[in-house]
C-alpha positions in Angstrom: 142.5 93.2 49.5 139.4 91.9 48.4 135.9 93.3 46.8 132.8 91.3 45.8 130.8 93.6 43.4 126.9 92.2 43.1 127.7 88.5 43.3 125.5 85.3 43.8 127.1 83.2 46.1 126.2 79.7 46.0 126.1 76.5 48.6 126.6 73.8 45.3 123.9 74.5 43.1 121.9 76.5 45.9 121.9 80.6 46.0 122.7 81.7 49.6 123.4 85.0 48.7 122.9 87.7 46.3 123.8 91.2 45.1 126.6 90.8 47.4 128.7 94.2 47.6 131.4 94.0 50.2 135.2 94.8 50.7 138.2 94.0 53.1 140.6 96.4 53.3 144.1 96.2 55.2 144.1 96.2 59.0 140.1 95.8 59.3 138.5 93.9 61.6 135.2 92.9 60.3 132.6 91.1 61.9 129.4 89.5 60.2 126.2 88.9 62.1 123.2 87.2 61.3 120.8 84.4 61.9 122.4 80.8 61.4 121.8 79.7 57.7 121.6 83.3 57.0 125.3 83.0 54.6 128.0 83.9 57.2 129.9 80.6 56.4 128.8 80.9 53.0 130.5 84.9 52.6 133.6 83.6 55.0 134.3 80.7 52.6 133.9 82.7 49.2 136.6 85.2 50.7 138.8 82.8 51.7 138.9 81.4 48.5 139.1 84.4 46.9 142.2 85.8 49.3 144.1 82.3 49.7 144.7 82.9 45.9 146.4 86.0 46.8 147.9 85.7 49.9 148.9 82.7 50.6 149.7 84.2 54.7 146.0 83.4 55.8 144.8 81.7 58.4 141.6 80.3 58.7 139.3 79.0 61.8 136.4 76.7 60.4 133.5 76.8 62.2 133.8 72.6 62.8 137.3 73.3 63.3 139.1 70.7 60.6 141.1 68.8 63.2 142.5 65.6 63.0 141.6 63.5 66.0 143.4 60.5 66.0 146.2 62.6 66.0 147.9 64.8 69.1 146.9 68.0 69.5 150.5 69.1 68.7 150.6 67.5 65.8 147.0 69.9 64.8 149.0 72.9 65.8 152.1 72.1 63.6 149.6 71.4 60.6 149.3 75.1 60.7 152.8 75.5 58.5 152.8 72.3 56.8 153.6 73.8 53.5 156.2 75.8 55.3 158.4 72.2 55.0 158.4 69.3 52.6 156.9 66.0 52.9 159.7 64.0 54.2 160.2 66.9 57.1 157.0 66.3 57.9 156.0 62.7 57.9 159.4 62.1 60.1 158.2 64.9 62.8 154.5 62.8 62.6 156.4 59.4 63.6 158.9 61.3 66.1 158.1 65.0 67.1 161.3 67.5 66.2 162.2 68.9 69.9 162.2 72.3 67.9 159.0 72.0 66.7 157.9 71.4 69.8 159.5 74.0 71.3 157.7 76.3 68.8 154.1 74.7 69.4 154.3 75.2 73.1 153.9 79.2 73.5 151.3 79.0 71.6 149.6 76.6 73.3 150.0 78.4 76.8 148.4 81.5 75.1 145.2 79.9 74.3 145.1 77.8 78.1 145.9 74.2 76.8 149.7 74.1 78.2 150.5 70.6 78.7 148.4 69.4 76.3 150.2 69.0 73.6 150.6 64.8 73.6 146.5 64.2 74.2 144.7 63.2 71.0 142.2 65.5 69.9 139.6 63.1 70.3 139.8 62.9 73.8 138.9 66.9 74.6 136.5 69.1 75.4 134.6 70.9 73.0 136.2 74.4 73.6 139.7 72.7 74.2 138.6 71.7 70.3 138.1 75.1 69.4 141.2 76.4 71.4 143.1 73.7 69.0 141.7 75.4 66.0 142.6 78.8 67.5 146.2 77.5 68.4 146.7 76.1 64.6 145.8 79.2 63.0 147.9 81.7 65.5 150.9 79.1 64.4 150.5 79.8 61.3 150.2 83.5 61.2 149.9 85.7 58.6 148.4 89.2 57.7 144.8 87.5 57.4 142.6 85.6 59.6 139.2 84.1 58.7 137.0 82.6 61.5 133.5 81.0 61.3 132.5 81.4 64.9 135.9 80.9 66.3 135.0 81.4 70.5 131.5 79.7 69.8 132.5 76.9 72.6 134.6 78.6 74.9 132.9 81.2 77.9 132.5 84.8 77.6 135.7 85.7 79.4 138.2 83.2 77.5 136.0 84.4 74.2 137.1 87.9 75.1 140.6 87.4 75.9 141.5 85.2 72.7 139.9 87.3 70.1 142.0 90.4 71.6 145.0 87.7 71.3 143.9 87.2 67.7 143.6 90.6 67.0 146.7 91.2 68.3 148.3 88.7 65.8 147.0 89.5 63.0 146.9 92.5 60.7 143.1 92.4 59.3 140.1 90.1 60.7 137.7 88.3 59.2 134.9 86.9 61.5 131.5 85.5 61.9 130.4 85.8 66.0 127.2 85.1 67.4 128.2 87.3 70.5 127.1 90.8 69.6 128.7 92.2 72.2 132.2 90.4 71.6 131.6 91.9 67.9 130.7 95.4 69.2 133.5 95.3 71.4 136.4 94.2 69.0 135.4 94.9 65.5 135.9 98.1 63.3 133.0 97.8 61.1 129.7 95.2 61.9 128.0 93.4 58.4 124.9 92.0 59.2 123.1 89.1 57.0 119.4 89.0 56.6 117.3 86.8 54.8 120.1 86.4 51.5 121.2 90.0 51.3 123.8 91.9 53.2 121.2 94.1 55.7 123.9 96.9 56.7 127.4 97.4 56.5 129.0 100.1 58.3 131.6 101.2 60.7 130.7 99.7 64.2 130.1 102.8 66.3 127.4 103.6 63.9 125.3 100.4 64.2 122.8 100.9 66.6 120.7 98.7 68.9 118.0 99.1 66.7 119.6 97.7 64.0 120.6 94.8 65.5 117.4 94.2 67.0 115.6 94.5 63.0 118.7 92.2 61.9 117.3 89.4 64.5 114.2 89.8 64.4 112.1 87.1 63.0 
């Protein structure tokens, strides 16, 4: 699905990572680790643009979530297939919500715990009922790929666990950056880890070892 072969990836005119060799092959789940400012986002972003021009059935999770929030947290969810209608479907169902559309948002809204949520404007919630908008959005959507840049960051460690099993449910091949090592031991099928510009390992998750995380962390 996608290969980067020895490239320099760049933050506008700044290097952030180089010699890059990596792939993302169908029903993966792959998980990048690393010190922040290390190039997760910076990775996660160049394969999103690079897959988005071939799939256009991607998801994607930003890691300061790209919400709207003067607007409802419905309204954030249904964003998620805005290209699936044209504009005039879609500025009338801003003004006056379609009672299928809403129908459609709500399930997914009870699967990641903000049921009855749907009228309160974004700017009015939590941080991980933020998040859990993002993650809603994106399960909306759907598609073969998702891309997250720390998706569970703001949520606790049982909610974290439970919606990336959801996600992973949903979607055929998995893109992530987590902080939680465990969460990525416990879900992914391969672990990439990012040190100092360069991809540090890359292998099937049962064969990282603690050792290697510990040398990927350390300062």
């Amino acid at each position: 699905m996608l290969a980067f072969r020895g490239e320099t990836l760049s933050y506008g005119r700044h290097t952030v990572l180089s010699g890059v060799d990596f792939t993302l092959r169908p029903r993966e789940r792959v998980v990048l680790l690393g010190r922040s400012g290390t190039g997760k986002s910076t990775l996660l972003n160049a394969a999103y643009a690079r897959l988005a021009g071939t799939f256009p059935d991607i998801a994607l999770v930003p890691q300061e979530h790209g919400l709207v929030p003067q607007l409802s947290v419905f309204h954030n969810v249904y964003m998620g297939r805005l290209d699936a209608h044209g504009a005039a479907y879609n500025l009338a169902n801003l003004v006056w919500p379609f009672h299928a559309e809403r129908r459609a948002v709500a399930p997914v809204l009870a699967t990641v715990g903000l049921e009855g949520l749907g009228c309160k404007r974004v700017e009015s919630l939590s941080g991980g009922q933020k998040q859990r908008t993002a993650l809603a959005r994106a399960i909306f959507r759907g598609g073969r790929v998702l891309i997250g840049d720390e998706p569970v960051s703001a949520v606790d460690e049982r909610q974290a666990v439970a919606l990336v099993e959801e996600l992973g449910r949903r979607f055929g091949t998995m893109l992530l950056a987590l902080h939680d090592v465990a969460l990525a031991r416990r879900i992914a099928t391969r672990l990439v880890g990012i040190r100092n510009g360069r991809i540090f390992f890359d292998r099937d998750a049962g064969e990282v070892s603690d050792g290697d995380i510990h040398d990927l962390y350390r300062a």
